[in-house]
N, C-alpha and C positions, 0 to 999 in steps of 0.2 A: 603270490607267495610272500609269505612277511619275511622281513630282513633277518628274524633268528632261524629260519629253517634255509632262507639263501645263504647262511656264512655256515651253517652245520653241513649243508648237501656240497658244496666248495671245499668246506674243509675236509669231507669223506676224503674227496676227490685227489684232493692235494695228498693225503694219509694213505692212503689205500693206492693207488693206483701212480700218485707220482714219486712217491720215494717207495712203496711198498715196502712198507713197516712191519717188520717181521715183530714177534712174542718177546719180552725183556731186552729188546733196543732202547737205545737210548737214541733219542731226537732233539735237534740242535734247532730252534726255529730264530730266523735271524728278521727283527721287524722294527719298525718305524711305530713312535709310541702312538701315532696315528692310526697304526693297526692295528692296537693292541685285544680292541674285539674278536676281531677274526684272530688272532695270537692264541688269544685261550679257548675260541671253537676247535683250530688245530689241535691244542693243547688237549682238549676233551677227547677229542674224538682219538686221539695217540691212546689215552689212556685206555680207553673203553677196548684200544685193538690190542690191548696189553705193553703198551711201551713200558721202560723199565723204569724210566724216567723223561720229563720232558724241560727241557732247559731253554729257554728264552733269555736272547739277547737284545735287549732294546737298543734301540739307536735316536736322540733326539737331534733333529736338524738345527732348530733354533740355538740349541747350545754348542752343537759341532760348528755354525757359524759364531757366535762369541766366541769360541778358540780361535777359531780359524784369523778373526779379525785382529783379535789382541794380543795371542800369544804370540811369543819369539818364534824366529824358525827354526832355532835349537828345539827348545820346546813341542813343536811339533814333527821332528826327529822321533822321538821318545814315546814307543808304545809300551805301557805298561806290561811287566810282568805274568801279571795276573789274567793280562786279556788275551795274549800270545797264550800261556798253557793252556788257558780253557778251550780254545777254540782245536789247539794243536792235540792236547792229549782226548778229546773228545773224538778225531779225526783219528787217530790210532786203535782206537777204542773200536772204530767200527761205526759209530754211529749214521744215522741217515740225516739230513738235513734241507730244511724248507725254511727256500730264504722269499720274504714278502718285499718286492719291489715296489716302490710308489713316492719314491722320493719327491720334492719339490723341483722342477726345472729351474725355478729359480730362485735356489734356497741360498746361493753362494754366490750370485750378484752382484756385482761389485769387489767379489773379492780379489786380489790378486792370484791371476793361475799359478805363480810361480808360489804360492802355499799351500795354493789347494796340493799339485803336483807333487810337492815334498812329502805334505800327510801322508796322501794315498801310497806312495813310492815306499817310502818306512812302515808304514801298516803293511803293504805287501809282504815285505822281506820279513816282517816279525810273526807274520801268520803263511810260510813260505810252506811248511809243514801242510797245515792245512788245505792251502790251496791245488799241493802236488795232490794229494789225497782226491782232491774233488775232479782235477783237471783229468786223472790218470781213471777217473769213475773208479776208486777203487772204495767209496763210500757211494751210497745212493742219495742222490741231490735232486731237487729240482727249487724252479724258481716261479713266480705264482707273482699273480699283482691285487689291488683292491683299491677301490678309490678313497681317494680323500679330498678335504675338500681344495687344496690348490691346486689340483687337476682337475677336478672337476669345474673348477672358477676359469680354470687358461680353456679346456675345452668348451664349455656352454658359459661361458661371460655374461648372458642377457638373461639369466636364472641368476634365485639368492643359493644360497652356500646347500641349503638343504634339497632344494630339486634339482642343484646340478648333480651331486653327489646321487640321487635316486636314477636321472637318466642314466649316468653310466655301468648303474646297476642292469 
């Protein structure tokens, strides 16, 4: 099977069956710009089952590490405005949510835990809304993975970036 009918039959999977996407919902997909393929097969296939809209939040590791390393700890206190309502009034809204896990394991290396812990801790309480919504299932969520290639490089090391990337398929 080629890779665009694997990330389309996935993505059904994900749309249909794990958040069960009802007719003009709105869908929150939360992904790694590493995903972003599979981002807009979900995306596709939302639409095709009638979502009302599909909204993608990208998330870049590389640049979350530059914060991470050089911004102040005040600084990383402070989550924007704009990213707390989106994620909270969407979560009000009703919408359903597929979130794409595949982070790097070691994307924040080096960094110190006590920034990482702060971010995470302040993103929590600013997206608090959000997360009662998901925790309490009072929004339809799940969470889905897809490889990339620094998982695929920690799992099959003795492969270049593109066969390790295909075994884990």
């Amino acid at each position: 099977m080629d890779m665009k009918n694997m990330l389309q039959k996935y993505a059904m999977l994900a749309v249909k069956k794990g958040v069960n996407l009802q007719k003009d919902q709105v869908l929150l997909v939360n992904s790694l710009v590493e995903c972003s393929d599979f981002a807009r097969a979900i995306a596709e296939v939302a639409y095709k089952e009638g979502a009302k809209e599909v909204i993608v939040h990208y998330a870049d590791q590389k640049l979350q590490r530059l914060k991470l390393e050089y911004a102040s700890v005040d600084t990383l206190k402070e989550v924007p405005n704009w990213i707390s309502e989106s994620y909270n009034s969407y979560a009000r809204e009703g919408c359903a949510v597929i979130s794409i896990s595949a982070f790097d394991p070691d994307a924040y290396k080096g960094i110190p835990m006590e920034k990482i812990s702060i971010f995470q801790k302040h993103r929590q309480l600013a997206l608090r809304e959000y997360y009662d919504y998901s925790m309490a299932n009072k929004i339809r969520w799940t969470v889905v993975s897809a490889p990339t290639e620094a998982w695929a490089l920690k799992v099959f090391n003795d492969s270049n970036s593109e066969e390790a990337i295909a075994k884990l398929w």
